[in-house]
TORFILUM-773101 format. One record per residue: residue in three letters; x, y negated, z of N, C-alpha, C in turn. Coordinates in steps of 0.1 Angstrom, whole numbers, plus 5000, padded with zeros to 4 digits. Layout:
N
ALAXYZXYZXYZ...
END
This chain:
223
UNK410191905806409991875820411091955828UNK411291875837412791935848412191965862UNK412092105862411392145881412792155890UNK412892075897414292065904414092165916UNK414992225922415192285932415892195944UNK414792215957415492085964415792175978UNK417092075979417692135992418192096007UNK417892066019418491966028419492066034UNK420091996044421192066056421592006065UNK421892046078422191956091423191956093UNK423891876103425291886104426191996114UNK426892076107427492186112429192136113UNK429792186126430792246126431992356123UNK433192296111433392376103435092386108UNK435492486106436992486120437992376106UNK438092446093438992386084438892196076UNK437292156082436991986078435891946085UNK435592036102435191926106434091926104UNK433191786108431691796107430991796095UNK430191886087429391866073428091916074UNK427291846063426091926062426291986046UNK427192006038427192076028426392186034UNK426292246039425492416039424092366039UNK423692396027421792366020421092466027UNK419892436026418492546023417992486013UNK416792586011415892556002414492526007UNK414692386004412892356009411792365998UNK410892486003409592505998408192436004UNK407592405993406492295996406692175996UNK405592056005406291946006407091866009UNK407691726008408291676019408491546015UNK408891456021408891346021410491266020UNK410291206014411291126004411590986010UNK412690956019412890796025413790746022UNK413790606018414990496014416190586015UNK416890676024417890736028418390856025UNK417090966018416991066015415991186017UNK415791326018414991376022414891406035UNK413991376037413391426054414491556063UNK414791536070415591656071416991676067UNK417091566061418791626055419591496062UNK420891566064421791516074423491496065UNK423891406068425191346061426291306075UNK427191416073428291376084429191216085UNK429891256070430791096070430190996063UNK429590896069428390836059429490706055UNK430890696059431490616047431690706029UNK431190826030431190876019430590936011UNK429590976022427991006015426790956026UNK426090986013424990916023424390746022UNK423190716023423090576025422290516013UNK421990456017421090406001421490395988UNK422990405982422990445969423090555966UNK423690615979423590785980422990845983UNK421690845983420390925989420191025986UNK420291095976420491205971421591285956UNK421691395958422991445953422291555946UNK422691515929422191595921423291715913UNK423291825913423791905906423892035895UNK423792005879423192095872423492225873UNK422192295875422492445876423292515863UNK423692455854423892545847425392545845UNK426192455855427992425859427592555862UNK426992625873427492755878428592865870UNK427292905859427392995851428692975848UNK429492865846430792825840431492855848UNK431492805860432392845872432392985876UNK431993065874431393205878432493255865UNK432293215856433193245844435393185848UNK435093095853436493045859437293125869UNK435793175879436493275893435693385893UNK435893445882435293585885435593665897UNK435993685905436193715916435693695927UNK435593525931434693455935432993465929UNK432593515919431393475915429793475919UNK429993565935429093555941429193475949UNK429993325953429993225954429193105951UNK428993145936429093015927427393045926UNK426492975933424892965931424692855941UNK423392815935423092675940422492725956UNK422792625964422992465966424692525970UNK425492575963426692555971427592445970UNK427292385966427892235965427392135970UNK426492185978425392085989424592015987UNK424192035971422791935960421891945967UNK421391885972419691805973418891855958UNK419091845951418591855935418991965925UNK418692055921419292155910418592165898UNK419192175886417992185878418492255867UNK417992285856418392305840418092205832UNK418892185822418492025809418791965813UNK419191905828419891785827421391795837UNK421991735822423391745825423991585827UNK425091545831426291435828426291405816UNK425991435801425891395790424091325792UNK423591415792422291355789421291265803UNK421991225814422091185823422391035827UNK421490925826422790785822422790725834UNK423890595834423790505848422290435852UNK422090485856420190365858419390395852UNK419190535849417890605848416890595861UNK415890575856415090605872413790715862UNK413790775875412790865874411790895884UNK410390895877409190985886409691105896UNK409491135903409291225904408591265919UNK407091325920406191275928405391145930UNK405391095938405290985944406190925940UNK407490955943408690905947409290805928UNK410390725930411290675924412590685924UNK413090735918414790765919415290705907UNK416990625914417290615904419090655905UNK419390675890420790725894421790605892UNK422790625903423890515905425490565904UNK425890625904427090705902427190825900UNK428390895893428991075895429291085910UNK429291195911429491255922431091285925UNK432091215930433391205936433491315944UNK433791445938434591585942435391555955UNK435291645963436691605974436391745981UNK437991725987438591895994437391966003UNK436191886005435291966018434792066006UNK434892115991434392195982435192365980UNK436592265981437892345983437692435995UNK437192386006437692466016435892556016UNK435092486017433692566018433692726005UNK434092625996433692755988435192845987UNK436292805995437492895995438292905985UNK438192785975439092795965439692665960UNK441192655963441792545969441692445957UNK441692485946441892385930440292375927UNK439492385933437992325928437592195925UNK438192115937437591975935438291885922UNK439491955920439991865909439891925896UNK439492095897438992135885437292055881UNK436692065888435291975889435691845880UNK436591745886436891635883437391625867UNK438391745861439291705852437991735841UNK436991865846436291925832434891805830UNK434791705841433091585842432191685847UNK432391855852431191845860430791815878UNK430391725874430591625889428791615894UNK428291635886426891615890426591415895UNK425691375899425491245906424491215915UNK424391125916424091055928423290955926UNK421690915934420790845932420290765945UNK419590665945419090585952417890625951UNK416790555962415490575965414690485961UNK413690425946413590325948412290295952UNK411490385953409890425956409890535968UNK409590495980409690645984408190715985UNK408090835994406290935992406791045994UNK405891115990405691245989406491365980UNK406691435977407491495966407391655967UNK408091725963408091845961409091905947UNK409292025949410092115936408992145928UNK407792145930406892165920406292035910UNK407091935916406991795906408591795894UNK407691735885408691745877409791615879UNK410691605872411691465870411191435856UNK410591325857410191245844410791115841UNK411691145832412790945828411690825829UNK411490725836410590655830411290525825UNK412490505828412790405819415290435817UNK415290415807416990355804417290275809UNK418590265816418890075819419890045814UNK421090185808422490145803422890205794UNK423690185788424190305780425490325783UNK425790405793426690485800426590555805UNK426290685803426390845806427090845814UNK426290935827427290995838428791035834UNK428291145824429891155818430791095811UNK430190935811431190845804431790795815UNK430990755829431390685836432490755844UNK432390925845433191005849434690975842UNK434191005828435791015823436290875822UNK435490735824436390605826436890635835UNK436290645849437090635865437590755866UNK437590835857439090985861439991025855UNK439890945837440091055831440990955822UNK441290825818441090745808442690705817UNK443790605809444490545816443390435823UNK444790315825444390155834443290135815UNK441890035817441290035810440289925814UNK440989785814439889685821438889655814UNK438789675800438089675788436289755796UNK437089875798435990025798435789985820UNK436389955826435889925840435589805838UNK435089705835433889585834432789615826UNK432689735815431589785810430689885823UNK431989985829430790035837430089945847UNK431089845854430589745863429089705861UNK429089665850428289585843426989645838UNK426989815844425689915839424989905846UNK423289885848422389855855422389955868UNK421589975877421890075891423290105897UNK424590065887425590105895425890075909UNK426190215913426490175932427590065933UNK427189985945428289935953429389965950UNK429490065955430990135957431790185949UNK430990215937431690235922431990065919UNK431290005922431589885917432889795919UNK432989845934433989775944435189875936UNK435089965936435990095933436390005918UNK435789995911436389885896437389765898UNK436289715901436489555910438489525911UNK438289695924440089685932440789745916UNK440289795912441489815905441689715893UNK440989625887441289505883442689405889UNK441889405904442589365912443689365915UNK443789485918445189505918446389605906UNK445489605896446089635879446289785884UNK445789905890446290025888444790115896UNK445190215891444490335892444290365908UNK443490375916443690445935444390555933UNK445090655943445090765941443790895947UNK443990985940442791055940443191195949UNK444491215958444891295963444291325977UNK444191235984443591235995442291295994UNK441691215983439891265982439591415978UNK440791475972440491635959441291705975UNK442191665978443091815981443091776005UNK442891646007442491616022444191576028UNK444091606039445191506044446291576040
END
């Protein structure tokens, strides 16, 4: 069983990127779970988070410990929610994690639709400029789920798998779209994995399209 730690946050003003709700709490007790996310939680650029494939943002607690090992210096930094998860947990990782799992959890239905696409608002919150593309090059990216049941919920409910829909691991789908050359072969398989977001999809799609990789500079390191 997986007891998640759940986290919302509103939208703040940050002098170095602007409007975010990266900055979490921790919600104790109940709360309620909608098509969009949890009650309470607030998404600034909602062309990039946020929205029904992105309803919530999952991150394994146990990246910390690694990162804490990376920036010793930094390492009272590196504890959850500082990467802005909605979700924290132990045991489940990007390996053991697939495209279109859905899961119990409360009331509720979640299901997962993409990795989590790192970008400079990590860089600058947690103060260390090469994060979002260290995140990216190592797969720990954590992901991203849709609502497909909403209710009631809580950290004292567990996440229970109730069904597979693909066989493509978060961290396959990671290292196709980051890590892999041009590979139409391996982007029409993830296309083609049950729950995949939109946007991952489209994000394939163009690069068929137009035979090459996007660049990923704008999204890791900002203007």
């Amino acid at each position: 069983m997986h007891y998640p730690d759940v986290y919302i946050g509103t939208i703040e003003q940050y002098p170095d990127f602007s409007l975010s709700a990266i900055a979490k709490r921790q919600v104790d007790g109940g709360i309620a779970l909608t098509p969009f996310g949890l009650e309470g939680d607030q998404q600034a650029e909602k062309s990039y988070h946020g929205g029904a494939d992105r309803a919530l943002c999952h991150f394994p607690r146990e990246h910390y410990a690694w990162l804490r090992q990376q920036f010793p210096e930094e390492e009272d930094r590196f504890h959850p929610p500082a990467f802005g998860e909605n979700l924290s947990t132990l045991g489940m990782t990007e390996d053991n994690v697939f495209i279109g799992d859905i899961f119990r959890w409360g009331e509720t239905l979640i299901q997962v639709t993409q990795p989590r696409a790192p970008c400079y608002k990590l860089n600058h919150f947690l103060d260390c400029q090469n994060l979002s593309p260290l995140l990216q090059q190592s797969g720990r990216c954590g992901w991203l789920y849709r609502v497909v049941g909403t209710g009631k919920t809580s950290g004292d409910r567990p996440l229970e798998l109730l069904t597979r829909n693909s066989e493509v691991s978060v961290s396959e789908a990671i290292s196709i779209a980051f890590h892999m050359p041009f590979d139409e072969e391996q982007y029409r398989r993830l296309m083609s994995a049950a729950g995949i977001s939109a946007s991952w999809s489209k994000t394939m799609q163009m690069r068929l399209v137009n035979r090459k990789i996007e660049d990923f500079g704008r999204r890791l390191f900002g203007k």
